[in-house]
Backbone as JSON, one array per atom type, in Angstrom:
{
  "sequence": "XXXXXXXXXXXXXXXXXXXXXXXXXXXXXXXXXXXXXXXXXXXXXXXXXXXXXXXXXXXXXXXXXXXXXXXXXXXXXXXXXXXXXXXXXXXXXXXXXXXXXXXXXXXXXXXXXXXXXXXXXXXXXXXXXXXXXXXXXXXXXXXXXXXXXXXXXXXXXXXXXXXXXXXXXXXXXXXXXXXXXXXXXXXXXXXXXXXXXXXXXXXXXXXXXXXXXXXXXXXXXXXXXXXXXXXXXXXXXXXX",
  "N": [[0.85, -1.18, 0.0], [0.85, 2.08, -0.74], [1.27, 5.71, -0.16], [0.14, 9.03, -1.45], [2.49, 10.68, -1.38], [4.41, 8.94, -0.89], [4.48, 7.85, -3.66], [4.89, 9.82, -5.31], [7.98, 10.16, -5.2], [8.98, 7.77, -5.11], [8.21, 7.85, -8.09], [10.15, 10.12, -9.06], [12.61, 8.85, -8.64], [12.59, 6.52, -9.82], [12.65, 8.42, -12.65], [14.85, 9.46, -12.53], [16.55, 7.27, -12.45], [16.47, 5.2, -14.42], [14.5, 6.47, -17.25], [12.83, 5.25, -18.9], [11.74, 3.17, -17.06], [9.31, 1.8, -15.76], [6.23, 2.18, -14.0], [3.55, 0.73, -12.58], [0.07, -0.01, -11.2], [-2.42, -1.29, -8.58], [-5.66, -1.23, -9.19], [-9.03, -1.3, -8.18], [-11.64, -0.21, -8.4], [-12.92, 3.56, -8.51], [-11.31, 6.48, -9.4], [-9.54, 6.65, -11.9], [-6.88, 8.53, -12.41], [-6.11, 9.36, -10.19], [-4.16, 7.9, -9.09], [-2.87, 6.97, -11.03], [-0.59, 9.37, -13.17], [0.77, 12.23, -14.46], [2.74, 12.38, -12.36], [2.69, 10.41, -10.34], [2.0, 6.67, -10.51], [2.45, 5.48, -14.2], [0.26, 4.21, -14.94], [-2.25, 2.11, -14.38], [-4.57, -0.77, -13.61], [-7.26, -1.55, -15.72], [-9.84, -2.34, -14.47], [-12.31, -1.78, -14.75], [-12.82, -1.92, -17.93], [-12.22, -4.86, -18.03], [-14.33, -6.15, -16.73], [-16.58, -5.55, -18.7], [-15.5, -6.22, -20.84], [-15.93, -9.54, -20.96], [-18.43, -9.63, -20.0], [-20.16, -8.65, -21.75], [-20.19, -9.98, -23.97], [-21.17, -12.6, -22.6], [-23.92, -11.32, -22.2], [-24.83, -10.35, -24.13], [-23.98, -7.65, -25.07], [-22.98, -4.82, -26.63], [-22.8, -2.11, -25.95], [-22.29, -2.46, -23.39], [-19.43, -2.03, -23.13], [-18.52, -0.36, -25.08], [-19.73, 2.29, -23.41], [-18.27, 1.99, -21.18], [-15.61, 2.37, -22.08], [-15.88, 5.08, -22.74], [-16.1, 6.47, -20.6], [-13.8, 5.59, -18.69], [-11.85, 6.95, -20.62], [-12.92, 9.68, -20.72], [-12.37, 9.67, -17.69], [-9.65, 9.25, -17.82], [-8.87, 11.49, -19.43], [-8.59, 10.89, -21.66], [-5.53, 10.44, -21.93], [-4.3, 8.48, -20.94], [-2.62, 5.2, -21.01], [-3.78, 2.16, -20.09], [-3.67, -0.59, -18.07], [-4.74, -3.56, -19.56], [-7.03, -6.02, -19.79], [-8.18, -9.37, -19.54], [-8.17, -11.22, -17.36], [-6.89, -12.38, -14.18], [-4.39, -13.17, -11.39], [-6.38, -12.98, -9.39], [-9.15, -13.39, -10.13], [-11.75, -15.29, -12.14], [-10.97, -17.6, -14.65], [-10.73, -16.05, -18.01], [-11.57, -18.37, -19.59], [-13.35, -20.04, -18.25], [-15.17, -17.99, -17.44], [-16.88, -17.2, -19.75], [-20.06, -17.86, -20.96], [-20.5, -19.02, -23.75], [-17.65, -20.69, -25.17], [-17.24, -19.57, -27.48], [-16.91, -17.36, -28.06], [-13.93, -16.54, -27.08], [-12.67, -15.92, -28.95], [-13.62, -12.99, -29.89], [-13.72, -11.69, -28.03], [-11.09, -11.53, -27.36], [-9.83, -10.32, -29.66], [-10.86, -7.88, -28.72], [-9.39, -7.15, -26.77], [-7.17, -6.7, -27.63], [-7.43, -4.68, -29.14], [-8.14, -2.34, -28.71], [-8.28, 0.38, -27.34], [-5.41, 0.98, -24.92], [-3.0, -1.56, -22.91], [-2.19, -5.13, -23.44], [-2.55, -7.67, -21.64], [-1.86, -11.04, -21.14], [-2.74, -13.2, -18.87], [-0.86, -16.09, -17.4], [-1.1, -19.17, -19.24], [-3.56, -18.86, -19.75], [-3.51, -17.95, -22.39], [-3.79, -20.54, -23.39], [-6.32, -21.53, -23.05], [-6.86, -22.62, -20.52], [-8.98, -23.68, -17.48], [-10.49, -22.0, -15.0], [-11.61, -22.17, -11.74], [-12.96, -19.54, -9.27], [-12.9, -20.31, -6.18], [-15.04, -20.9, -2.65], [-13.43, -20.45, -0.47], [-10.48, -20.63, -1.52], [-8.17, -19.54, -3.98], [-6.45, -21.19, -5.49], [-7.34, -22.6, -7.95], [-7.16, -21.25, -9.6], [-4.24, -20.51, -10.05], [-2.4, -22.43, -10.79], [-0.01, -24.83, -11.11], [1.94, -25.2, -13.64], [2.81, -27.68, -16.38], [5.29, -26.7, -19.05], [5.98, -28.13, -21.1], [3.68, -29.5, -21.53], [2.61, -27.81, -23.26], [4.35, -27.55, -25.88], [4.16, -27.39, -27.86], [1.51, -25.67, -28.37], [1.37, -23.19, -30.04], [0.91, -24.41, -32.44], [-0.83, -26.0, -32.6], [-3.03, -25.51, -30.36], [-5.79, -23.97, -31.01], [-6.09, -21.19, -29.13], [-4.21, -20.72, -28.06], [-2.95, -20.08, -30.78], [-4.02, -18.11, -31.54], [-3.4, -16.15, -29.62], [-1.07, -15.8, -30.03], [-0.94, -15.11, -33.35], [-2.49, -12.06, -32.65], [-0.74, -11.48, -31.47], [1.42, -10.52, -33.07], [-0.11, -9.1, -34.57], [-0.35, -6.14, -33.54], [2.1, -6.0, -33.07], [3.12, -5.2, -35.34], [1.28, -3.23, -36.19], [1.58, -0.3, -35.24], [-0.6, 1.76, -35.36], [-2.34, 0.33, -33.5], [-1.5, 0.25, -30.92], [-0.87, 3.45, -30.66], [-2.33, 4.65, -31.82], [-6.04, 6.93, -32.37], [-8.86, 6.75, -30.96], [-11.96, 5.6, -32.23], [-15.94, 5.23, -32.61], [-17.43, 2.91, -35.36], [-20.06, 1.13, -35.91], [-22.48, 0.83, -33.48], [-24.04, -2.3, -32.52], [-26.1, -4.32, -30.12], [-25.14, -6.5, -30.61], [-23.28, -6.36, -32.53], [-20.17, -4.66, -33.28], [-18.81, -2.02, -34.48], [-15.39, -0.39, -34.75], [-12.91, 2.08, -35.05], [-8.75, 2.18, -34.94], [-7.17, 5.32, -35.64], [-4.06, 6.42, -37.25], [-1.46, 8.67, -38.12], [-3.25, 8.99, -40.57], [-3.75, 6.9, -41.54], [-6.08, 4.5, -41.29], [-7.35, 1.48, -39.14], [-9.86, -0.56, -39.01], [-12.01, -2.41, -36.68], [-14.15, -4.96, -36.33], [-16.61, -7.26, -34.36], [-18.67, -9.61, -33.27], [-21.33, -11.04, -31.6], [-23.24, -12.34, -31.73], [-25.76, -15.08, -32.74], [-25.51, -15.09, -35.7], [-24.35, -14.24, -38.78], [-23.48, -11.25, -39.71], [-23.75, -7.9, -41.66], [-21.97, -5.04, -42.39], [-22.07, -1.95, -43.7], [-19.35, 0.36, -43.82], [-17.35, 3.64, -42.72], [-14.37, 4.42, -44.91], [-12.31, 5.77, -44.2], [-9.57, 7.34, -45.22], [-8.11, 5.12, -46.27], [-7.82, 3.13, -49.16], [-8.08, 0.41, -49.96], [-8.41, -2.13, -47.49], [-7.17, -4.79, -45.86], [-7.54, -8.11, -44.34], [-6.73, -8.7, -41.42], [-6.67, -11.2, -39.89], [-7.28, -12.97, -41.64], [-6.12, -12.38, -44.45], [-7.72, -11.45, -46.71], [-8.1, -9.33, -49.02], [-10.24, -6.2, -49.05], [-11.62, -3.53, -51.22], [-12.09, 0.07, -50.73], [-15.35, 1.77, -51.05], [-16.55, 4.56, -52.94], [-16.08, 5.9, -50.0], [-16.64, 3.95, -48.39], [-16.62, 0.98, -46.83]],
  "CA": [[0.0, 0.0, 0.0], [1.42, 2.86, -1.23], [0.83, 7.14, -0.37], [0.41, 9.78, -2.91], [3.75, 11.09, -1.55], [5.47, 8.0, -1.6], [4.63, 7.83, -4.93], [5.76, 10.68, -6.48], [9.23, 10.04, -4.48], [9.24, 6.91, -6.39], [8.51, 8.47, -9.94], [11.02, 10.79, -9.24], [13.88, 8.68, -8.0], [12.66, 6.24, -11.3], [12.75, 8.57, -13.79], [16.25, 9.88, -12.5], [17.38, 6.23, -12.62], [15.74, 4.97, -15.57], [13.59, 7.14, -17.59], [11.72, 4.87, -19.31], [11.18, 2.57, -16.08], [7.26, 2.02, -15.83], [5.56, 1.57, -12.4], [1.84, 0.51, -12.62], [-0.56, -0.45, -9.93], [-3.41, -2.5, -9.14], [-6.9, -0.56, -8.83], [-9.94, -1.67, -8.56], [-11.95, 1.17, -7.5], [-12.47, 4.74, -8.29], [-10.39, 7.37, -10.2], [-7.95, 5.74, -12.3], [-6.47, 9.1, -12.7], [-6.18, 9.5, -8.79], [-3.28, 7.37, -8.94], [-1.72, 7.04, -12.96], [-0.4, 10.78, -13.98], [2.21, 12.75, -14.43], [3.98, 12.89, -11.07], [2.7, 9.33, -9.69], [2.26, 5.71, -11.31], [2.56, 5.26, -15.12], [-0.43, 3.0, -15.48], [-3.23, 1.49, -12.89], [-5.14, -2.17, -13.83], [-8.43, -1.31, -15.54], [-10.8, -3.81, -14.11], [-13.91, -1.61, -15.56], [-13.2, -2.59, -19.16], [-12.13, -6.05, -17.83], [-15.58, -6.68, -16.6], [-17.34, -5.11, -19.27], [-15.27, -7.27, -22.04], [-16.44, -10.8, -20.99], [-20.1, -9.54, -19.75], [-20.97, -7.73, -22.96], [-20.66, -11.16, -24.4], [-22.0, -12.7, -21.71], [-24.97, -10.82, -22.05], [-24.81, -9.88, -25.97], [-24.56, -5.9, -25.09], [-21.66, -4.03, -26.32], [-23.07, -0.94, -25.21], [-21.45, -1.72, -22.16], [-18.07, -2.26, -24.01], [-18.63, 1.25, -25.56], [-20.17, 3.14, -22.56], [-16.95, 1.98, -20.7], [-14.77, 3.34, -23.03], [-15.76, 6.52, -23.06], [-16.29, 6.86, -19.54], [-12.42, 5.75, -18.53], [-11.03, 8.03, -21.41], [-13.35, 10.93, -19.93], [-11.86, 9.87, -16.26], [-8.22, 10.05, -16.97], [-8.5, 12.85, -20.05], [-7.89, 10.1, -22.92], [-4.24, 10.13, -21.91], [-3.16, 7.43, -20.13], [-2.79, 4.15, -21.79], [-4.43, 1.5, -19.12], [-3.26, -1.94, -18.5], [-5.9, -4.36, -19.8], [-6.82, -7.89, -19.47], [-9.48, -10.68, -19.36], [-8.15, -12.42, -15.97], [-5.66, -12.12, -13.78], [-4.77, -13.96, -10.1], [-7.57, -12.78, -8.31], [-10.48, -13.34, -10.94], [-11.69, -16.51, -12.36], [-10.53, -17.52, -16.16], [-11.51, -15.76, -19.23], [-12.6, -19.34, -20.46], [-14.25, -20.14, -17.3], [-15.93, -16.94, -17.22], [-17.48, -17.21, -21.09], [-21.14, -19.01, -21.8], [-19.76, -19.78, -25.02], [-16.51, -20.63, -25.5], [-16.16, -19.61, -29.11], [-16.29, -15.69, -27.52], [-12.69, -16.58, -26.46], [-11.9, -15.16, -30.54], [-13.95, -11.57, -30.03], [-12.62, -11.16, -26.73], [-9.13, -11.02, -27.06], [-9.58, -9.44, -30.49], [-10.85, -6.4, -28.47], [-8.45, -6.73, -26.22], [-5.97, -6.61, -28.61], [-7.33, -3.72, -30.49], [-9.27, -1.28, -27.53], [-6.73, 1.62, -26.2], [-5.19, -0.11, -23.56], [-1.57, -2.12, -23.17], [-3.23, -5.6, -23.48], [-1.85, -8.08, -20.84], [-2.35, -12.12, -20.67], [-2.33, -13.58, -17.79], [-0.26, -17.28, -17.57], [-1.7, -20.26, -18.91], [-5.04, -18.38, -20.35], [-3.14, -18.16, -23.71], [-4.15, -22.26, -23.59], [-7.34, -21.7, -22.64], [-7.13, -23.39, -19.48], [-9.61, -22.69, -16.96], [-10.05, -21.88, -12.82], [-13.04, -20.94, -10.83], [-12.62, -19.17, -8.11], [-13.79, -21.11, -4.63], [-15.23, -20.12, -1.43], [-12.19, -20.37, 0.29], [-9.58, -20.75, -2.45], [-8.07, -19.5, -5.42], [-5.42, -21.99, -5.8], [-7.33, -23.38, -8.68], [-6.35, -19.56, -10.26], [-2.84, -20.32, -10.39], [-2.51, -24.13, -11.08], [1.73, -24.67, -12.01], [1.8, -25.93, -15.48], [4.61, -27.91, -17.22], [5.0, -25.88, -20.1], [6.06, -29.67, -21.79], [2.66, -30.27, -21.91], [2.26, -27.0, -24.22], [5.23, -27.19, -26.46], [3.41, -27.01, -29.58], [0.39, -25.04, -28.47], [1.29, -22.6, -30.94], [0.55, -24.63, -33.76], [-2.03, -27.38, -32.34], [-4.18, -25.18, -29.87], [-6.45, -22.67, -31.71], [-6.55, -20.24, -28.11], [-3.08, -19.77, -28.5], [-2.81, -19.71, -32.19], [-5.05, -16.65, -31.8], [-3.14, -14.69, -29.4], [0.2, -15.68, -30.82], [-1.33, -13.98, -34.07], [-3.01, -10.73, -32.43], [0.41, -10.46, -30.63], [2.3, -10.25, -34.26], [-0.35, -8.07, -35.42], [-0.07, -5.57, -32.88], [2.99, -5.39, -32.61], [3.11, -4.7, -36.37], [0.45, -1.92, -36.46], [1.68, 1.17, -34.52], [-2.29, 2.38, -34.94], [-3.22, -0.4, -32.62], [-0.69, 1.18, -30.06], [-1.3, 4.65, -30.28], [-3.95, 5.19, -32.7], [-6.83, 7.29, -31.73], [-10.06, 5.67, -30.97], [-13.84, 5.97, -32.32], [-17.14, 4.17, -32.68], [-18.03, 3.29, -36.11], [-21.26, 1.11, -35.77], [-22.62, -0.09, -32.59], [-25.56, -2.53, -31.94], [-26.21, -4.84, -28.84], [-25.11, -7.97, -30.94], [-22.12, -5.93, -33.23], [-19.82, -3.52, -32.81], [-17.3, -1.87, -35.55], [-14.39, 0.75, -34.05], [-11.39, 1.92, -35.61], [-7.91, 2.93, -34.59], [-6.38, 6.13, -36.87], [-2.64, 7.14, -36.77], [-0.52, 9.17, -39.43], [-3.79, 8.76, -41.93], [-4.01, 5.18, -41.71], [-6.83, 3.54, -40.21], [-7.31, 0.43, -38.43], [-10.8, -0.93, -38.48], [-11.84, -3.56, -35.81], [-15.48, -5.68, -36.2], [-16.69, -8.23, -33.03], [-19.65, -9.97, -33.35], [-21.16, -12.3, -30.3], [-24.42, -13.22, -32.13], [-25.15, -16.47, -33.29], [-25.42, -15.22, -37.28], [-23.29, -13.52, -39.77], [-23.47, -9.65, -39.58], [-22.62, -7.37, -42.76], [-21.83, -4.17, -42.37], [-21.36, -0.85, -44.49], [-18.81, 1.38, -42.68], [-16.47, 4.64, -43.48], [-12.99, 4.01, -45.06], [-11.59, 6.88, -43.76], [-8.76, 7.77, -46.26], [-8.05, 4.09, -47.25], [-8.55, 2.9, -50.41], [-7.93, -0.97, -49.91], [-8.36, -3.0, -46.48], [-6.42, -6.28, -46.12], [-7.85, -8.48, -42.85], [-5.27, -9.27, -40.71], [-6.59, -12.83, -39.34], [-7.66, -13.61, -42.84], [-5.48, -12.1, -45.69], [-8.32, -10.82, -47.29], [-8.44, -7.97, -49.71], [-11.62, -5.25, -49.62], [-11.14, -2.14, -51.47], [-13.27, 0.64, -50.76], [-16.5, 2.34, -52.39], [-17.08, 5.84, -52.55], [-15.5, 5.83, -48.93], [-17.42, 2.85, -47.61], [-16.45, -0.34, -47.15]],
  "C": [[0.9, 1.23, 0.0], [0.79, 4.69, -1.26], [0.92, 7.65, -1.45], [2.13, 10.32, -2.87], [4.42, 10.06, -1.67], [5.76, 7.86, -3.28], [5.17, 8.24, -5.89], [7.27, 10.75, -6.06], [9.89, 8.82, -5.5], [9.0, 6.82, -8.03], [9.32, 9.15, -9.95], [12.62, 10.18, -9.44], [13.82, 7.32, -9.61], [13.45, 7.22, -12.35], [14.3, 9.25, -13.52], [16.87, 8.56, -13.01], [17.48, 5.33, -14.25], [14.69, 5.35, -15.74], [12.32, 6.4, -18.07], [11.14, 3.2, -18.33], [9.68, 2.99, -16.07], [6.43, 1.35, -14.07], [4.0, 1.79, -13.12], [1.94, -0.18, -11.07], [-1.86, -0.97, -10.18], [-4.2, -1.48, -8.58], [-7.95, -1.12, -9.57], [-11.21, -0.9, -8.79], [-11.87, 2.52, -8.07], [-11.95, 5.24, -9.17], [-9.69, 6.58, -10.88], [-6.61, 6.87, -12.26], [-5.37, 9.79, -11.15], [-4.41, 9.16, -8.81], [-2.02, 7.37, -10.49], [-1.87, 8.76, -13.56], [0.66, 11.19, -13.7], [3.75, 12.89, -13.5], [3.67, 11.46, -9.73], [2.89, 8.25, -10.79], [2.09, 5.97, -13.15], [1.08, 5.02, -15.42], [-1.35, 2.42, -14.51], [-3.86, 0.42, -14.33], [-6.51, -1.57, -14.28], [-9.58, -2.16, -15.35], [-12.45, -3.27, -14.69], [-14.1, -1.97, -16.98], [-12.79, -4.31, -18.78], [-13.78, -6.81, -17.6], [-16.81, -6.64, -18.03], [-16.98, -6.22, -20.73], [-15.75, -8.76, -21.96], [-18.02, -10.59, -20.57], [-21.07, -9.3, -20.91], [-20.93, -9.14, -23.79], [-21.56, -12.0, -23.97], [-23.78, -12.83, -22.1], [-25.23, -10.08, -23.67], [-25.27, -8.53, -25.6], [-23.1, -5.23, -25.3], [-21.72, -2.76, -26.03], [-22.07, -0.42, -24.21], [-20.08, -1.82, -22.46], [-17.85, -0.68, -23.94], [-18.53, 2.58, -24.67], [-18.76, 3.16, -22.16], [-15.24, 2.59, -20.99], [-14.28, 4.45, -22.74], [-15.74, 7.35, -21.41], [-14.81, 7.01, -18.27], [-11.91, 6.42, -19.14], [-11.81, 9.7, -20.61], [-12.68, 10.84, -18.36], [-10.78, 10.37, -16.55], [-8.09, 11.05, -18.62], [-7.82, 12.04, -21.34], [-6.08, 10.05, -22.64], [-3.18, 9.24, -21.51], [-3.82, 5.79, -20.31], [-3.19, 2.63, -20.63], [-3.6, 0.23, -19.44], [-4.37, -2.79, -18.92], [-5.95, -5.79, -20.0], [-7.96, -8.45, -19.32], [-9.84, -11.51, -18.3], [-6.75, -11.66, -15.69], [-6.01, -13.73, -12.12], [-5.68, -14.29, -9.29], [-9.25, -13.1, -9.08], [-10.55, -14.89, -11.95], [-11.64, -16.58, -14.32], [-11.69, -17.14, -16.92], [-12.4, -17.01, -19.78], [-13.23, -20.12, -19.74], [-15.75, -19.38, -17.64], [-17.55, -16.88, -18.68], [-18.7, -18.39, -21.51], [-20.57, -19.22, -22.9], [-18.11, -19.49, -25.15], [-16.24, -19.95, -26.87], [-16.31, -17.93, -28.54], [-15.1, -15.42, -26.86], [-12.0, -15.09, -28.21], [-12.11, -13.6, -30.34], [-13.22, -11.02, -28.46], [-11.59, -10.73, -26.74], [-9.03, -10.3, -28.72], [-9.61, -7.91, -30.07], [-10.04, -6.34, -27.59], [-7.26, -6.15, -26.24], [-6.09, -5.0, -29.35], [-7.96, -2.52, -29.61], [-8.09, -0.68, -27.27], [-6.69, 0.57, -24.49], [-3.3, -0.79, -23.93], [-1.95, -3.71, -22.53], [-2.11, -6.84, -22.51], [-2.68, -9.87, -20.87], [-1.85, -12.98, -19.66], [-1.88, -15.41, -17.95], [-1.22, -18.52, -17.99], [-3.54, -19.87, -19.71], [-4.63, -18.57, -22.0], [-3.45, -19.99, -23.86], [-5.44, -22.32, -23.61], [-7.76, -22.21, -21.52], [-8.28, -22.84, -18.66], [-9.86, -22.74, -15.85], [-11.49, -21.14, -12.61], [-12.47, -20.3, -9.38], [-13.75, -19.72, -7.34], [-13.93, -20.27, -3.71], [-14.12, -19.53, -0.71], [-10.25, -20.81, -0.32], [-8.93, -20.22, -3.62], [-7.11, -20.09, -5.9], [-6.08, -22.55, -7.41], [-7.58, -22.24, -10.19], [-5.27, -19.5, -10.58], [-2.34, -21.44, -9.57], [-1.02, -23.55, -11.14], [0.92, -26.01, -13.14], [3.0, -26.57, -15.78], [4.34, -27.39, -18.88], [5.32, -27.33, -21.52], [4.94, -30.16, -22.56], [1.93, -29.07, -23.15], [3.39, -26.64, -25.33], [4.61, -26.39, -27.6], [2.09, -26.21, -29.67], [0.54, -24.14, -29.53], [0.69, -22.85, -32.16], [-0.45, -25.39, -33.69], [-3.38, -27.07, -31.36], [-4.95, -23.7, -30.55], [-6.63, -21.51, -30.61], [-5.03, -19.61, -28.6], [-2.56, -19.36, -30.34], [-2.66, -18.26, -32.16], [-4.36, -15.78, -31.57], [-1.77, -14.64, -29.57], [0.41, -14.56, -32.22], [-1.24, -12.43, -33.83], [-1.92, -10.18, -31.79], [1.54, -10.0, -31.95], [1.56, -9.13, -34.99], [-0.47, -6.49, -34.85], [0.67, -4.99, -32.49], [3.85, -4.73, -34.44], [2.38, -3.6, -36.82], [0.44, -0.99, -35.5], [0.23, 1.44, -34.37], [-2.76, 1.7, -33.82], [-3.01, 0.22, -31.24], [-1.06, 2.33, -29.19], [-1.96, 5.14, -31.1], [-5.21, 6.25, -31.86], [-8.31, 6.3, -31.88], [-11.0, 5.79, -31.75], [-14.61, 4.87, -32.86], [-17.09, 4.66, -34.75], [-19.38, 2.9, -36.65], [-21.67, 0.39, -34.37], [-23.71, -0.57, -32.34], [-25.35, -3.3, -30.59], [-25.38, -5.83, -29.53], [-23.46, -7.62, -32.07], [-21.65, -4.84, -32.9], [-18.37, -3.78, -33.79], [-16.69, -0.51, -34.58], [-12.99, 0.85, -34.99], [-10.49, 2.55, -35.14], [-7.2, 3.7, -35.49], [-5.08, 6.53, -36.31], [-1.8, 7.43, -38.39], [-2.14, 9.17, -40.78], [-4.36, 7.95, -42.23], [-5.08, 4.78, -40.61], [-6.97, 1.73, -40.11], [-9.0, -0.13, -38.36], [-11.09, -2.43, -38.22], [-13.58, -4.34, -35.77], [-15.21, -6.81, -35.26], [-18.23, -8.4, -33.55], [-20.1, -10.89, -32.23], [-22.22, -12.58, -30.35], [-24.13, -14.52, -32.56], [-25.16, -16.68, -34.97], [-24.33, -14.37, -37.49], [-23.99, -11.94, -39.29], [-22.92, -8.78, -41.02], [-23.19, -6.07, -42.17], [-21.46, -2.78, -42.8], [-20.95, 0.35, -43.2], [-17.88, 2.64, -43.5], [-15.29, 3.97, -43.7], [-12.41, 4.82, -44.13], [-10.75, 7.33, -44.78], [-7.54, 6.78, -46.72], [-8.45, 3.56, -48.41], [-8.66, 1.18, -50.38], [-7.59, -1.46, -47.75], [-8.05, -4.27, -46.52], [-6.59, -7.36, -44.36], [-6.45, -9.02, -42.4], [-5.15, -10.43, -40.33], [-7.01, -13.58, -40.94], [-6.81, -13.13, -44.07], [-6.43, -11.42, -46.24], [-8.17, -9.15, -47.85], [-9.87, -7.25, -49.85], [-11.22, -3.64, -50.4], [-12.29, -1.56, -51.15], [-13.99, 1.69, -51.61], [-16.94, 3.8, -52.02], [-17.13, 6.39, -50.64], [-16.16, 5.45, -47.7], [-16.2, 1.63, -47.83], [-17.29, -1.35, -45.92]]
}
């Protein structure tokens, strides 16, 4: 547990030592801004889009996806890039947590692609999964022999996924530091894109049980190429 003055004692005596040293913290609670800014931590845990990303499936509402959004960027002033995540120690697995498993794919796509610095917690990249007990969370943070996952990369489709979204991510600066915005949202779909330099990024989730089509803005692309699919779309009179 940590004061506001301690804090800024320890951003100071950081950024003398190493500048680009990063202190985050865990908050559950409250301000995020309280604690992550200029002269305290880097970074605080956002557990309000954490909840909101497996419920809005859950409950087929990305509203609350959306609402959440806008409501952490209005707390800390859009500036401060959140840690984000699906699970952690204290909370029971993403693929626990999920009436349908196949919302493991839209999940971590928005995790991947939502402002945020997107964090997986051990052992979830498998899909494995932990409830949390009355009096337990040991079955939260199982030990693994990683033996038994050599090849997950190529033989389990959970990690496939976020082996992928971690190559494409770390290939698209926009995903990064792009700016955000809505570009259609219903209860059952939801399109968003990230823009940087010109270039946009657009991100579709679906957590119905049909297909979805959607006419959206290009922005000042002329051709879109999916990233989990290869696919080529060009766009129409600055739709696509």
């Amino acid at each position: 547990v940590l004061d506001f003055e301690y804090m800024k004692v320890l951003r100071q005596v950081a950024n003398e030592v190493k500048p680009d040293f990063w202190l985050m913290g865990e908050v559950i609670h409250g301000d995020y801004s309280r604690w992550a800014n200029d002269g305290t931590l880097h970074s605080v845990t956002n557990y309000m889009l954490h909840k909101a990303l497996y419920s809005a499936h859950n409950d087929h509402n990305y509203f609350e996806v959306a609402h959440t959004i806008k409501y952490v960027s209005g707390m800390t002033g859009g500036r401060l890039k959140l840690y984000t995540f699906t699970d952690n120690h204290d909370v029971e697995r993403i693929y626990t947590k999920l009436r349908n498993k196949a919302h493991y794919v839209p999940v971590h796509v928005m995790l991947y692609t939502l402002p945020g610095i997107p964090s997986v917690y051990y052992g979830s990249e498998f899909g494995i999964e932990g409830k949390k007990e009355r009096h337990s969370d040991d079955s939260l943070r199982p030990a693994l022999n990683y033996e038994d996952y050599k090849n997950a990369a190529e033989t389990n489709p959970c990690t496939k996924l976020i082996a992928t979204l971690g190559k494409i991510r770390q290939n698209t600066p926009a995903l990064c530091y792009g700016d955000y915005g809505e570009l259609e949202l219903q209860t059952t779909h939801f399109a968003y894109e990230r823009t940087l330099d010109g270039k946009s990024v657009i991100v579709t989730v679906n957590n119905g049980e049909n297909d979805v089509n959607m006419n959206l803005p290009s922005g000042n692309s002329s051709q879109y190429v999916g990233a989990l699919t290869g696919e080529r779309i060009k766009a129409d009179n600055g739709r696509i």
